[in-house]
matplotlib code that plots the C-alpha trace (Angstrom):
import matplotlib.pyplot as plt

x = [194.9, 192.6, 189.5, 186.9, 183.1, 180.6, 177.5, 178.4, 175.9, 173.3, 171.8, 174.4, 176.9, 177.1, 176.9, 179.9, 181.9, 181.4, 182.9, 186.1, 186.6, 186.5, 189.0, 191.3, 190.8, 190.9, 187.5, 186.6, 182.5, 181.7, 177.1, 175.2, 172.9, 169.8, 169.0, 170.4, 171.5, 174.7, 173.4, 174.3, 178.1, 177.6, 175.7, 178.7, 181.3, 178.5, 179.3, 183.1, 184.7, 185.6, 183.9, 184.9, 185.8, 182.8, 182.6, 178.9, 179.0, 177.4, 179.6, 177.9, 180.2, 183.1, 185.2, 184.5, 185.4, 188.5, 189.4, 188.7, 191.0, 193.6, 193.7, 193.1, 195.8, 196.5, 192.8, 194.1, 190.9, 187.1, 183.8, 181.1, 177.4, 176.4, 173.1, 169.6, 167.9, 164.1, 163.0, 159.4, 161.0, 163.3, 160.3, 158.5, 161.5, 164.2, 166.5, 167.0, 169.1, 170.6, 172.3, 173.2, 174.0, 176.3, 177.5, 178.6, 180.3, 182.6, 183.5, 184.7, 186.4, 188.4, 189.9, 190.7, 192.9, 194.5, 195.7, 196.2, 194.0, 193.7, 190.8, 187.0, 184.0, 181.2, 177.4, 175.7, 172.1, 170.5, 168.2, 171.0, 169.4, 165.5, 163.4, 165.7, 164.6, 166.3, 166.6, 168.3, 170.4, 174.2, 176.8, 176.8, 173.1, 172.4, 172.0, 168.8, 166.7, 166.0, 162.8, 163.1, 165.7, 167.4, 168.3, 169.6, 171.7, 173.5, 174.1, 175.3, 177.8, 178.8, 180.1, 181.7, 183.7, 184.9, 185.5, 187.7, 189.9, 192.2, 193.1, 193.5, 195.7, 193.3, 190.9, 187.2, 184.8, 181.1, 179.0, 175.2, 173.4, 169.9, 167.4, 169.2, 166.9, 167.8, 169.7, 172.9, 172.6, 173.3, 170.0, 172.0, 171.7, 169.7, 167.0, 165.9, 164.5, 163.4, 159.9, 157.3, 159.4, 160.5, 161.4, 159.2, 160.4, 160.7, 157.6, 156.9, 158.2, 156.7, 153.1, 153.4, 155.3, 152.1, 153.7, 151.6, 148.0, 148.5, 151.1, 150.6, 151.5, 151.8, 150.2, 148.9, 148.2, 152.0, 152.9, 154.0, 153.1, 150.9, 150.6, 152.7, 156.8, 159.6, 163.0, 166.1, 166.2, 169.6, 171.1, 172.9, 176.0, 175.9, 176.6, 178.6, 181.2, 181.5, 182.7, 185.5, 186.1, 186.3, 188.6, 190.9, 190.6, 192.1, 194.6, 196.2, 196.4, 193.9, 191.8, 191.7, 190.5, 190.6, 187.5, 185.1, 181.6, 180.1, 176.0, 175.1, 172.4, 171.1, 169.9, 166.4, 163.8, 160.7, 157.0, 155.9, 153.5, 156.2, 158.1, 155.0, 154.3, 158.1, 157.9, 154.1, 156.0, 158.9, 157.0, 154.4, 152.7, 149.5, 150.4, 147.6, 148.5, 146.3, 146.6, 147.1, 147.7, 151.1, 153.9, 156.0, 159.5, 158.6, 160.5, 158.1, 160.7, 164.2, 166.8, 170.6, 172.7, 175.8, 178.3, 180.8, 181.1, 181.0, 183.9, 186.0, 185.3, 185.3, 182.0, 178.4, 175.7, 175.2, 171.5, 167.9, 165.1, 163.7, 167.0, 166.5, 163.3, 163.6, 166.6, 164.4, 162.1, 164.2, 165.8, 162.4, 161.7, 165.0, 163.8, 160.5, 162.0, 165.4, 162.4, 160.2]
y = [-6.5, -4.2, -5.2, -2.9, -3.9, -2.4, -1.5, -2.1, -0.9, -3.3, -6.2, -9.2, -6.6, -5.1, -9.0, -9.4, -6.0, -8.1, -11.1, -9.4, -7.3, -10.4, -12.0, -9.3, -7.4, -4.0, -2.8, -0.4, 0.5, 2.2, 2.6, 5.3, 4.5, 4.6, 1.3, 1.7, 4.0, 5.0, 4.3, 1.0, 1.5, 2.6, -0.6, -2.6, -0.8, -2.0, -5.6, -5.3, -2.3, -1.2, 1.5, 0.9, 3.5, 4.3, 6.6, 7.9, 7.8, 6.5, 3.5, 4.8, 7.9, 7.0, 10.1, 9.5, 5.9, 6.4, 8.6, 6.7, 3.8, 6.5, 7.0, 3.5, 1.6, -0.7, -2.3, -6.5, -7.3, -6.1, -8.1, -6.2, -6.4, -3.0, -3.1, -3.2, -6.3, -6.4, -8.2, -7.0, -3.4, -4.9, -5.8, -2.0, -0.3, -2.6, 0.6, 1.3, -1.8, -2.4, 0.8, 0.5, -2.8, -3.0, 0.5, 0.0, -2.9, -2.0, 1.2, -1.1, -3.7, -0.7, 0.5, -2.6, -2.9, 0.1, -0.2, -3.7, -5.3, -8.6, -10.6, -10.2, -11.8, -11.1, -10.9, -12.9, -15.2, -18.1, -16.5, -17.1, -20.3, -18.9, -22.4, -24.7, -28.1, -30.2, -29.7, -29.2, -27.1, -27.0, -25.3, -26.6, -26.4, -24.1, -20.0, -20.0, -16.8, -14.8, -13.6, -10.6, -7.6, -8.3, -11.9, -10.6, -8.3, -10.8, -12.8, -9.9, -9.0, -12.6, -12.6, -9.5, -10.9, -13.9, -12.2, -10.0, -11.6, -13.5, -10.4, -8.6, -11.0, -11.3, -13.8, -14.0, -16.2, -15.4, -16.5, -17.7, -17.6, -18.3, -16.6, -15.5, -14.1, -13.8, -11.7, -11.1, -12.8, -9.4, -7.9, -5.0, -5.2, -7.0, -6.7, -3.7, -2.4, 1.5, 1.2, -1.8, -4.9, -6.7, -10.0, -12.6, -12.5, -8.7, -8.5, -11.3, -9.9, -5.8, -7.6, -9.5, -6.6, -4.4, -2.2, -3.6, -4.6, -8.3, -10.2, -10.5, -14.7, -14.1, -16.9, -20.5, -22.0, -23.4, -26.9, -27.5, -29.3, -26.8, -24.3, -21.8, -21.0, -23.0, -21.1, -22.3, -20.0, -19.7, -17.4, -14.3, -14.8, -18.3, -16.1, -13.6, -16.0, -18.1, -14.4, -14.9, -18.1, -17.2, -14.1, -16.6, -19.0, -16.5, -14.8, -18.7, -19.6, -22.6, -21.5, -23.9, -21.0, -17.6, -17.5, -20.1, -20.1, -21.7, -22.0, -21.3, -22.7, -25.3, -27.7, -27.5, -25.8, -24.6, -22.9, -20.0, -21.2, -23.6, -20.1, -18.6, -21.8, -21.5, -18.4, -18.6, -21.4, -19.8, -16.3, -17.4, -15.0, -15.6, -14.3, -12.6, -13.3, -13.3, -15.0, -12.8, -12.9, -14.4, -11.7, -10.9, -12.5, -14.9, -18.4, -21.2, -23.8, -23.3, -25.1, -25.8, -28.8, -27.1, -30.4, -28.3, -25.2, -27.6, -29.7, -27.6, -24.3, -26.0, -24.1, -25.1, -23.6, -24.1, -22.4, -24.1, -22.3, -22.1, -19.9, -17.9, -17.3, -16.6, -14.1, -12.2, -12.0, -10.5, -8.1, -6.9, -6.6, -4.4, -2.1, -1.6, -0.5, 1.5, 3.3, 4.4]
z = [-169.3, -170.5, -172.3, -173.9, -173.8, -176.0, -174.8, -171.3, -169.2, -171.4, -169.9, -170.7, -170.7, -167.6, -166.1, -168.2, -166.7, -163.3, -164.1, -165.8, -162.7, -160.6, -162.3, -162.3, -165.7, -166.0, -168.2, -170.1, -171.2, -174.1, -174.0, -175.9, -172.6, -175.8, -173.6, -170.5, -167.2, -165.8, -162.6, -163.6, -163.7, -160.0, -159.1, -160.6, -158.3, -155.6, -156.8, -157.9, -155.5, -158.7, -161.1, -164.8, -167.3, -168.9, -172.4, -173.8, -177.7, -180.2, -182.2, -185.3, -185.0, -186.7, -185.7, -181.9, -182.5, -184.7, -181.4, -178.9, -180.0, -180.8, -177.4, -175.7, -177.5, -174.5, -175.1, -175.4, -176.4, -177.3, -176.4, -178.8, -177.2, -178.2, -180.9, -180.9, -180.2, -180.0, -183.0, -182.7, -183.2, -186.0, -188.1, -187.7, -188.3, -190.3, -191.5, -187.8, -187.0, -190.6, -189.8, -186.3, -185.7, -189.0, -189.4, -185.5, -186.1, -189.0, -187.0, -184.4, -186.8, -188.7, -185.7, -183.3, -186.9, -186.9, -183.9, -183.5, -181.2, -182.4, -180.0, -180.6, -178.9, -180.7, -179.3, -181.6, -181.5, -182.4, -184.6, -187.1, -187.6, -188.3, -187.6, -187.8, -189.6, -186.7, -183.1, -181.1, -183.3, -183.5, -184.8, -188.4, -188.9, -191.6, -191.3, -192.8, -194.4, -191.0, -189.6, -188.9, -189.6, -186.3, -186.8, -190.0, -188.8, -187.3, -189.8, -191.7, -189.0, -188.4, -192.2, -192.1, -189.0, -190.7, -193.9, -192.0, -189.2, -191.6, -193.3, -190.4, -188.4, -185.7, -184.0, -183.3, -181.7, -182.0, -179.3, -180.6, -177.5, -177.1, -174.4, -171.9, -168.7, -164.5, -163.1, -160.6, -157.4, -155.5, -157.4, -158.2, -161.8, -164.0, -167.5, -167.2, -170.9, -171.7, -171.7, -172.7, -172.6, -175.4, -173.9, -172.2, -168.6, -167.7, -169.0, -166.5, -163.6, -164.7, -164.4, -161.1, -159.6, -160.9, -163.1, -166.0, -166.3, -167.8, -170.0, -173.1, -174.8, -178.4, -179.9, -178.6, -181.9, -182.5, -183.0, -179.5, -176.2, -175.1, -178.2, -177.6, -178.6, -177.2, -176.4, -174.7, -171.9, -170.1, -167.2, -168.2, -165.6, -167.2, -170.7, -169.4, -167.8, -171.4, -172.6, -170.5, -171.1, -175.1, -174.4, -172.5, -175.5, -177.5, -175.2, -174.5, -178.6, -178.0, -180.4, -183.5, -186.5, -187.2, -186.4, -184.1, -183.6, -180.3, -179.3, -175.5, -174.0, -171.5, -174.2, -173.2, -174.1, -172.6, -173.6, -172.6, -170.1, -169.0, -167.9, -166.2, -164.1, -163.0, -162.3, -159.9, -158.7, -157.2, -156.1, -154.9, -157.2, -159.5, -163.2, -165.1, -168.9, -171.9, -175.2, -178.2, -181.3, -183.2, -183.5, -186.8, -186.8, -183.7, -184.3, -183.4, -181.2, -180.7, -178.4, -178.7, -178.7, -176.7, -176.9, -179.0, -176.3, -173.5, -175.0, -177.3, -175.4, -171.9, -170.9, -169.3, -168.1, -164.5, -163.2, -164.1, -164.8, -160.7, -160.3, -163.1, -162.7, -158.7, -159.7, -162.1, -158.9, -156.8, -159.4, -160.0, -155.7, -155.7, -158.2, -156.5, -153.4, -155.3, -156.8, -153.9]

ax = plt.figure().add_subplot(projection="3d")
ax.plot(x, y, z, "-o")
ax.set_aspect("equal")
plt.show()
């Protein structure tokens, strides 16, 4: 079967590619690359044997979409991870993702329609929830009013998708995962953002590698065990394997609505400086950080209560934070010596 992921070459999604082409599907990448590099469809064929069909366009183009699904009318199903996603970014410039991330999205939505592909995995995010008033947060907590243009986005897209697959005759389960960081245990691919990093670990590794001066904690004044924010962090070939397991969901008719929702993450969560100690710990490597001020749109504590994806959906994340941590490391080691 042939399965079309969006935004392919992207962090989660080029994790994702690799675990389809292990189990035997034939994929298909669409990436404007605005994130990413094609050398990464070259360091999946490292992993796989197998390089995937990759096409360079922008999802926002409605005639390049309209034809590419024209002519790819074999596609069984579409796992969407293509949008922006730094919510930093969101904040500065809101009209940015409002247009990508939605405009992309109904593109996508019209023409899996027309020619009737009827299974969608969507990439969505726990900032659905803003700061939840109970933890950990499930599935039926309420989507509060976001933080930041990002996290709206997604709630945006999330209703268009279950306004949508009824009348369309299709399914959809939208994934809410929560902070996913590490990398492939090959170190061939792995986070690697254009630029200053958004995200905590990156950043991590960037400054114990030496590419930047210090890291920067936003804020140490929060109402947590040591002051700063609290994320459930989780490993991205834990997340890219529950894709799977949702596209099978749908393919096999177990799936008990239109449209399901399911949170991923390990249930825990852990500071900031919790992260960094993990991270010194398994390096071997002193961390220079510095506290700074908050930053716009930051949630203050976050962490899922996964019962419902590890018993309806049948998925769990399996790596702790030591591995993910030690697998950023060695991502990080890779590129230093890929880039000499």
């Amino acid at each position: 079967m042939k399965i079309l992921v969006t935004g392919g070459t992207g962090y989660i999604g080029s994790h994702t590619v690799v675990e389809l082409q292990q189990k035997g599907y034939d994929v298909v990448i669409i990436d404007d690359l605005s994130n990413s590099t094609k050398d990464v469809i070259y360091s999946i064929e490292k992993i796989t044997g197998i390089l995937p069909e990759f096409h360079q366009f922008d999802l926002c183009d409605e005639k390049l979409t309209k034809e590419f699904f024209d002519q790819n009318k074999d596609i069984t199903g579409v796992i969407h991870f293509a949008a922006y996603k730094a919510v930093g970014e969101s904040v500065e410039q809101p009209l940015k993702y409002y247009n990508n991330n939605i405009v992309s999205l109904l593109n996508i939505l019209k023409w899996m329609n027309e020619v009737q592909i009827k299974n969608f995995v969507f990439s969505s995010s726990c900032t659905v929830y803003g700061q939840p008033d109970i933890l950990p947060v499930d599935e039926s907590s309420p989507v509060k009013t976001p933080l930041s243009p990002y996290g709206h986005t997604k709630q945006i897209c999330e209703d268009i998708i279950q306004n949508t697959v009824t009348i369309f005759g299709s399914r959809s389960i939208l994934l809410r995962y929560f902070n996913p960081i590490g990398a492939h245990e090959s170190a061939l691919i792995g986070e690697l953002p254009n630029g200053t990093p958004n995200n905590l670990v990156p950043f991590i590794t960037q400054t114990a590698i030496g590419k930047r001066e210090h890291l920067r904690v936003f804020g140490n004044d929060y109402n947590t065990p040591d002051g700063t924010c609290i994320r459930d962090y989780i490993h991205v070939v834990d997340i890219a394997k529950a894709h799977i397991t949702a596209l099978e969901r749908m393919q096999s008719n177990k799936t008990k609505s239109d449209c399901e929702v399911f949170n991923l993450g390990t249930g825990n969560g852990f500071t900031v400086l919790e992260v960094i100690r993990a991270f010194e710990k398994v390096s071997g490597e002193k961390l220079k950080y510095k506290i700074v001020d908050r930053r716009p749109g930051d949630i203050e504590k976050v962490w899922a209560n996964t019962d419902l994806a590890n018993k309806v959906l049948g998925w769990k994340a399996e790596k702790n934070l030591d591995e993910m941590m030690l697998s950023s490391w060695n991502w990080e080691k890779y590129l230093k010596v890929k880039n000499k």
